[in-house]
C-alpha positions as CSV (number, residue, x, y, z in Angstrom):
1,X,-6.5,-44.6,15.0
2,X,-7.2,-40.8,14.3
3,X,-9.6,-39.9,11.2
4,X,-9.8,-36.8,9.6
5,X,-10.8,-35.0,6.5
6,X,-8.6,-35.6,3.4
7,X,-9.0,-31.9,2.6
8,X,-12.0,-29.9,1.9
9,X,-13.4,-31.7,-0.9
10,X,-11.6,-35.6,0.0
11,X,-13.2,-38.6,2.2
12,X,-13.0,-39.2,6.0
13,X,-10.1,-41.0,5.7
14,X,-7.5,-42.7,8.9
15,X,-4.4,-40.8,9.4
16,X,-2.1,-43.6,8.6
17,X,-2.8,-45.5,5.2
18,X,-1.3,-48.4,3.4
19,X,1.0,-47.8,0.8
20,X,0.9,-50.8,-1.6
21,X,4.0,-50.3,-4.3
22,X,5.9,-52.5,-1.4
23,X,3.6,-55.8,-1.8
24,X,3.5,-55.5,-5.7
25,X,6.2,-57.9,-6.4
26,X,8.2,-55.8,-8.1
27,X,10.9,-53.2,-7.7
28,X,11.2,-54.4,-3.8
29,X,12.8,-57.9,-3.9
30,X,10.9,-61.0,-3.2
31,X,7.1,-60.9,-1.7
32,X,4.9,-63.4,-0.6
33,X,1.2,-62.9,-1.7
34,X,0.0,-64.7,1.3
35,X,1.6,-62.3,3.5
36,X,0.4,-59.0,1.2
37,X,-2.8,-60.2,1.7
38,X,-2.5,-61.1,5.7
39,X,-0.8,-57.0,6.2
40,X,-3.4,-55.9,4.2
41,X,-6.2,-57.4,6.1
42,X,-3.7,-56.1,9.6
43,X,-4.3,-52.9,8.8
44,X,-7.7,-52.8,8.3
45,X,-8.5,-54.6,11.1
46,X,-6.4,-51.8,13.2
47,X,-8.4,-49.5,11.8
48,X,-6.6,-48.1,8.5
49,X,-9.6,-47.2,5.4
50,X,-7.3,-45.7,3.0
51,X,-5.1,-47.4,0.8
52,X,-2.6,-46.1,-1.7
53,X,-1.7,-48.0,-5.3
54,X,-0.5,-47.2,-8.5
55,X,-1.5,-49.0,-11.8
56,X,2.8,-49.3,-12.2
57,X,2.9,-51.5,-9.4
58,X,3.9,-55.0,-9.8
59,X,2.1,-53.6,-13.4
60,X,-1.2,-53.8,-11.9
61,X,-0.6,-57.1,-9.3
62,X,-0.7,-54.2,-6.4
63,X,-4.4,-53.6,-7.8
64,X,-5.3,-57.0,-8.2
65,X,-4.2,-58.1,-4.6
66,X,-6.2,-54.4,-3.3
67,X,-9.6,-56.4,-4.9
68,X,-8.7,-59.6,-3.3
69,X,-8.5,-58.1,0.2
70,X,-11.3,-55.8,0.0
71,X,-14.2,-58.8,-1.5
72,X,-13.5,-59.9,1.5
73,X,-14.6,-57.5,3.9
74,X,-17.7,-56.5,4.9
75,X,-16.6,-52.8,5.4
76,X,-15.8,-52.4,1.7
77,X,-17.8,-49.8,1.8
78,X,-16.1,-47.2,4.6
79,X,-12.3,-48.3,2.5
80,X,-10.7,-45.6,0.0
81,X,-8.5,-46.4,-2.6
82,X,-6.6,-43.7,-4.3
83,X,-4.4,-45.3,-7.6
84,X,-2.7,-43.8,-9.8
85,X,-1.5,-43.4,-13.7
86,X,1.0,-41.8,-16.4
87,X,4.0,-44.7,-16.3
88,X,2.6,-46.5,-19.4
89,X,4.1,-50.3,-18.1
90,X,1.7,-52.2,-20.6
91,X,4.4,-52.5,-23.6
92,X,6.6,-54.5,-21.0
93,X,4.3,-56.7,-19.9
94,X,5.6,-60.4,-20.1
95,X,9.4,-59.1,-20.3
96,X,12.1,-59.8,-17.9
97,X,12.9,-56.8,-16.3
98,X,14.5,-55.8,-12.7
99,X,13.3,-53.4,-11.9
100,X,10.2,-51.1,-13.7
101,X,10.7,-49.3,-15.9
102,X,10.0,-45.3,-16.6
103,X,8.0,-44.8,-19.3
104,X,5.9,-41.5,-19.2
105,X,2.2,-41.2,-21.0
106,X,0.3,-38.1,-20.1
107,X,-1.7,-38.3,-23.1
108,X,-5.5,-38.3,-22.9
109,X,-5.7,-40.9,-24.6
110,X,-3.6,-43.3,-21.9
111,X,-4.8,-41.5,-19.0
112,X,-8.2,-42.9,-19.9
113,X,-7.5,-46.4,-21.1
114,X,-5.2,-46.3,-17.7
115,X,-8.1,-45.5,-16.0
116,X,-10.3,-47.6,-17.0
117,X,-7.9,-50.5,-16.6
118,X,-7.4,-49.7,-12.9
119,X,-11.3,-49.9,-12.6
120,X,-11.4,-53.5,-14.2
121,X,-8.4,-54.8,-12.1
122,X,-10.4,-52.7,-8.7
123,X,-13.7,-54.0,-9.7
124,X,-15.6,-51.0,-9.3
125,X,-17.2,-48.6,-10.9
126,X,-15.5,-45.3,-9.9
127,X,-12.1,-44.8,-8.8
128,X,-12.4,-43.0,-5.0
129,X,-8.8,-41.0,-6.2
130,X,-6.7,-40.7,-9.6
131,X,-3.5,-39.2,-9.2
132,X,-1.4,-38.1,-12.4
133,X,1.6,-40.2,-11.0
134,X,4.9,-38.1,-10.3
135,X,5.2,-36.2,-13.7
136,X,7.9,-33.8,-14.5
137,X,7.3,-30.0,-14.7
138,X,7.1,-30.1,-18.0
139,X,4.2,-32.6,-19.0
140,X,2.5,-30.7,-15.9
141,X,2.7,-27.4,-18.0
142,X,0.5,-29.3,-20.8
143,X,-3.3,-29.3,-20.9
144,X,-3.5,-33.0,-21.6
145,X,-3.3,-34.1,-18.5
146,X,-6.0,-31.4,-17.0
147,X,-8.4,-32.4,-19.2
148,X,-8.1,-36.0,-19.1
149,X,-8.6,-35.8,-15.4
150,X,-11.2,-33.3,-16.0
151,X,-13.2,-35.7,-18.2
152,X,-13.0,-38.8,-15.8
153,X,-14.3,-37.2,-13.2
154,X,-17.2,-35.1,-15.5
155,X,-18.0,-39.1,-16.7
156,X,-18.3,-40.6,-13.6
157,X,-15.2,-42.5,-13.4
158,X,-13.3,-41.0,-10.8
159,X,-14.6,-38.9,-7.9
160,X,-11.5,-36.9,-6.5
161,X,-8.6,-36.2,-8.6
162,X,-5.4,-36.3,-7.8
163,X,-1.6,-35.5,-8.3
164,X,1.5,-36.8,-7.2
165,X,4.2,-34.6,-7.0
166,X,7.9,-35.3,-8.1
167,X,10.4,-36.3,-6.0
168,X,12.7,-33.4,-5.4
169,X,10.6,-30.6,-7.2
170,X,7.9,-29.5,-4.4
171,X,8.9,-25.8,-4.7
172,X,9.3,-25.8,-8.5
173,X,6.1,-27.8,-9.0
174,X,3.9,-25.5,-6.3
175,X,3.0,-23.2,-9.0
176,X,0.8,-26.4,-10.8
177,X,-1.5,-26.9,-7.8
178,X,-1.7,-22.8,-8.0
179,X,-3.1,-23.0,-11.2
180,X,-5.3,-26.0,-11.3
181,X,-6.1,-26.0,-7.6
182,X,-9.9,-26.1,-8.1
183,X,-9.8,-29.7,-10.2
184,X,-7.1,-30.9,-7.7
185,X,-8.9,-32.3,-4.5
186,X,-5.3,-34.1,-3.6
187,X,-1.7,-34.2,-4.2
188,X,0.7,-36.3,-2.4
189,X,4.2,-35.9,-1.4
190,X,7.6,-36.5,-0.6
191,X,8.5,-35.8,2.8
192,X,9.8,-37.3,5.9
193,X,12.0,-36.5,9.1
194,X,15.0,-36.3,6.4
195,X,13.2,-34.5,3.6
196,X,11.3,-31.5,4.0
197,X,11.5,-29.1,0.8
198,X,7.1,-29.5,0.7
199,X,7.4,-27.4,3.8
200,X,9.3,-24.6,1.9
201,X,6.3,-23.8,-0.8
202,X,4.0,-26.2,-1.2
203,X,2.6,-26.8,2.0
204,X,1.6,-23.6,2.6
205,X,-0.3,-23.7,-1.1
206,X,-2.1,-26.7,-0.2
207,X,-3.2,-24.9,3.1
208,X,-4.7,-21.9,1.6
209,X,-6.8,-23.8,-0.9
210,X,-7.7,-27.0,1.2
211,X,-5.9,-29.4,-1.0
212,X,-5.5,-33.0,0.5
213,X,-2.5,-33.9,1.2
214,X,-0.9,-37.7,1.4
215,X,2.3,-38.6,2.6
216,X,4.7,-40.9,0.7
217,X,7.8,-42.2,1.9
218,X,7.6,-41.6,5.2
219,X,9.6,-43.5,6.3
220,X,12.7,-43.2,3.5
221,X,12.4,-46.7,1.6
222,X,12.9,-48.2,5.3
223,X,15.8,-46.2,6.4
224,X,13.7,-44.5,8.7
225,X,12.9,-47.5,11.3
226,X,16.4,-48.1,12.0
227,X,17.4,-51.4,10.5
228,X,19.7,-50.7,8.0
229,X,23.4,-49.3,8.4
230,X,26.0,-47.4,5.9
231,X,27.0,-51.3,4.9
232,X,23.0,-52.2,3.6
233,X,23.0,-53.5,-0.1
234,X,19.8,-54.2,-2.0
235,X,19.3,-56.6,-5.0
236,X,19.3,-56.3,-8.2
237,X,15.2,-56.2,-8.2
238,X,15.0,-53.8,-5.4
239,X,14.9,-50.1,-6.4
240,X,16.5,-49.2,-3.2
241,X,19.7,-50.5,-5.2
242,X,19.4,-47.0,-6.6
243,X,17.4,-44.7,-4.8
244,X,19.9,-46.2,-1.5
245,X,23.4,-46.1,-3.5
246,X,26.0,-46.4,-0.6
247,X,26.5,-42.5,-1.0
248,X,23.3,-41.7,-0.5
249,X,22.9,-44.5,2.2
250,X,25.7,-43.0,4.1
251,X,24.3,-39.3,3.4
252,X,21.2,-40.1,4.7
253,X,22.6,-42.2,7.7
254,X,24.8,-39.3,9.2
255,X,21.9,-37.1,9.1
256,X,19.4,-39.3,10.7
257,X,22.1,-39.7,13.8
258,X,21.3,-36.4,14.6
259,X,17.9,-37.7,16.4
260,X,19.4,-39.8,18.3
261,X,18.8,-38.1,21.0
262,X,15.8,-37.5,20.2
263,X,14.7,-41.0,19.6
264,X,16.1,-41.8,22.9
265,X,14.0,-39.5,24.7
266,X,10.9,-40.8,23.1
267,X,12.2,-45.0,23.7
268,X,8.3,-45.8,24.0
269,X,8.0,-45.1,20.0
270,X,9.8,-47.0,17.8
271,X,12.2,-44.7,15.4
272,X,9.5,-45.7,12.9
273,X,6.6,-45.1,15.0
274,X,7.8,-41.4,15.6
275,X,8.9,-40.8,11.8
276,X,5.2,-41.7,11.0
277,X,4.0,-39.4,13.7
278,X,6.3,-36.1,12.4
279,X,4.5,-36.5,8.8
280,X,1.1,-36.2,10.4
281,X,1.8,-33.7,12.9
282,X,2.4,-31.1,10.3
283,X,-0.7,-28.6,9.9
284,X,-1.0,-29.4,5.9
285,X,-0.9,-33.3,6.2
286,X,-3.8,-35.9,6.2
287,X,-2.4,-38.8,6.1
288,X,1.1,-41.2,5.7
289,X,1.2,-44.2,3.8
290,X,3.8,-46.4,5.1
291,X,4.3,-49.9,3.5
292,X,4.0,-52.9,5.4
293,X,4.8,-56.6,4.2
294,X,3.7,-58.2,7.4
295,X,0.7,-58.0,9.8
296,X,3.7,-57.0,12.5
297,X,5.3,-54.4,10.5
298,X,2.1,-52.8,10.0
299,X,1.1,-53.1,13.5
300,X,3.9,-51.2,14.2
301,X,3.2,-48.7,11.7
302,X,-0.7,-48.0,13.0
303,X,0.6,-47.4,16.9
304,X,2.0,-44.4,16.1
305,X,2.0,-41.0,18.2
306,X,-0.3,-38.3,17.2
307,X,0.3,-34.5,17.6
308,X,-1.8,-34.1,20.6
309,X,1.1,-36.2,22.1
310,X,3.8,-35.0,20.2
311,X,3.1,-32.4,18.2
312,X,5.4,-30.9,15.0
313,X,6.8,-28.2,16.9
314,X,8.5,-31.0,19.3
315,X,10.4,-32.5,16.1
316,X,14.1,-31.1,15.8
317,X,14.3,-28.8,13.4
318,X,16.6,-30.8,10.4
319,X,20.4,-30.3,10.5
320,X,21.8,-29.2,7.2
C-alpha cells in the first residue's frame, strides 16, 4: 500500500480507501452486517486508513458500522474518516422506501445539526473531513453553505472541509473550488477509465491550489471489474436500477470493450485492479475509494498497480 499527502493541507492518507455507501444497507440490495464489518476490518488490515461515508447512507447505518469497526482497533488513531452532509434523510426515517431519497438542505442550520449527528453516530469529537455532499451549482453559488463549513471548522468540529462535486458538472462546478479554494482542503470526484470530464477543468484547478482530491466511483457502480454484461438487471432497492438502465448499461459496455486489449496485455491485474490503478495514476489524484462487501473483493481492490508500474500516460486515451 502507497501513502501520500491528501493535498497540502489533508492527512497522510493510503492511496486506495474504502468507500462505505456500498455496506449501508441501502440503495445496493441486500448486505450482511457481519460481512460489512469482516471487509471493513480487510482493508485495514491490508493497510487502507481512510475511509469514505456519508450521513445518507443506509441514513446513518454506514456511520454506525464505521464506529463499530474502528472501537475495535488499536490503530484508531492513524484511520481517517471523511463523511459527508446536505441530503436531509431524517424526515424519512422509519418509512418504507427503495431506494433514498433526494432531499437537498444546504442550510446552516442542517449543515450543523448534520454535523453534529455524524459526530454522535462516529463517536468522536471532531470530524477528520465534512464534505457538502454533491450539491447542484446553484445552492453552491449561496453563502450558506461556506459559512456553515466555515463555522464547523472555526468551532472545532471538523478539521478539513470538504466538497463533493456533482456527478456530471466538474467543468461547470470548477469555478466553486476557484472561489472558495482557501476553506476547501478536499473535493472529491467522479471519474474513472469511462468518465473523465474532471480532467478537462477541474483537475488542473485542484493542482494549482493543492486541493485534495478523492476518487468516487472508480470503478462505475461495479461495471468496471468485469462481471456484468448488456443483459445485468438490478432490484428494485439497488440504485444501479437507475444509474445502470439497460441503455446506459449497454452505452457503457461498448465503450469499455475498447480496453480489451488493453486488459489483456496487463492479464496479471484484474480489469478492476487496473481501473483502480488509472484513478491514482493521474497527477491531481490522492486517493480511490472503491466499495467492497467482502474481505475478498477488497483484497482485490488494495492489490492494485501503482503509477511507477503503470503510469497514466500508459492508459488509452478514451474512445468517444
Amino acid at each position: 500500500m502507497k501513502y501520500t499527502k491528501l493535498g497540502k493541507r489533508g492527512p497522510e492518507i493510503s492511496t486506495i480507501g474504502f468507500g462505505s455507501w456500498g455496506i449501508s444497507g441501502r440503495d445496493w440490495g441486500k448486505t450482511d452486517d457481519k460481512n460489512s464489518i469482516k471487509a471493513l476490518h480487510t482493508a485495514l488490515d491490508e493497510g487502507v486508513n481512510f475511509i469514505d461515508t456519508a450521513d445518507v447512507y443506509g441514513f446513518g447505518h454506514s456511520e454506525e458500522l464505521i464506529r463499530q469497526v474502528l472501537s475495535e482497533r488499536k490503530d484508531r488513531d492513524k484511520i481517517v474518516v471523511a463523511t459527508k452532509a446536505g441530503n436531509n434523510f431524517y424526515p424519512y426515517i422509519n418509512k418504507d422506501l427503495k431506494v433514498s431519497p433526494l432531499n437537498h438542505d444546504y442550510s446552516e442550520k442542517h449543515l450543523i445539526h448534520a454535523a453534529e449527528e455524524s459526530l454522535k453516530r462516529l463517536n468522536t469529537e471532531c470530524l477528520d473531513i465534512l464534505q457538502l455532499h454533491s450539491p447542484p451549482t446553484d445552492i453552491l453559488e449561496r453563502d450558506e453553505p461556506w459559512e456553515a463549513l466555515t463555522r464547523l471548522k472555526s468551532d472545532g468540529k471538523i478539521r478539513h472541509a470538504g466538497w463533493s462535486v456533482q456527478s456530471f458538472r466538474e467543468s461547470e462546478q470548477t469555478h466553486i473550488l476557484e472561489r472558495h479554494n482557501e476553506l476547501i482542503d478536499v473535493i472529491q470526484v467522479r471519474y474513472n477509465l469511462l468518465e473523465r470530464e474532471a480532467e478537462e477543468k477541474l483537475f488542473p484547478a485542484a493542482m494549482k491550489y493543492g486541493t485534495g482530491v478523492i476518487v468516487r466511483i472508480p470503478l462505475l457502480f461495479g461495471l468496471l471489474t468485469g462481471k456484468f454484461d448488456k443483459n445485468s438487471t438490478f432490484g428494485e432497492d439497488d440504485h444501479r436500477k437507475l444509474n445502470l438502465a439497460p441503455e446506459k448499461l449497454r452505452a457503457y459496455i461498448d465503450r469499455m470493450d475498447t480496453f480489451n486489449d488493453f486488459f489483456r496485455v496487463y492479464s496479471n491485474y484484474s480489469p478492476a485492479q487496473l481501473s483502480l490503478g488509472f484513478c491514482i495514476s493521474h497527477p491531481a489524484c490522492h486517493v480511490a475509494i472503491p466499495s467492497g462487501k467482502t474481505p475478498a473483493q477488497v483484497r482485490e481492490n488494495t492489490a492494485v498497480p501503482d503509477s511507477d508500474k503503470i503510469p497514466y500516460k500508459a492508459y488509452p486515451k478514451l474512445k468517444l
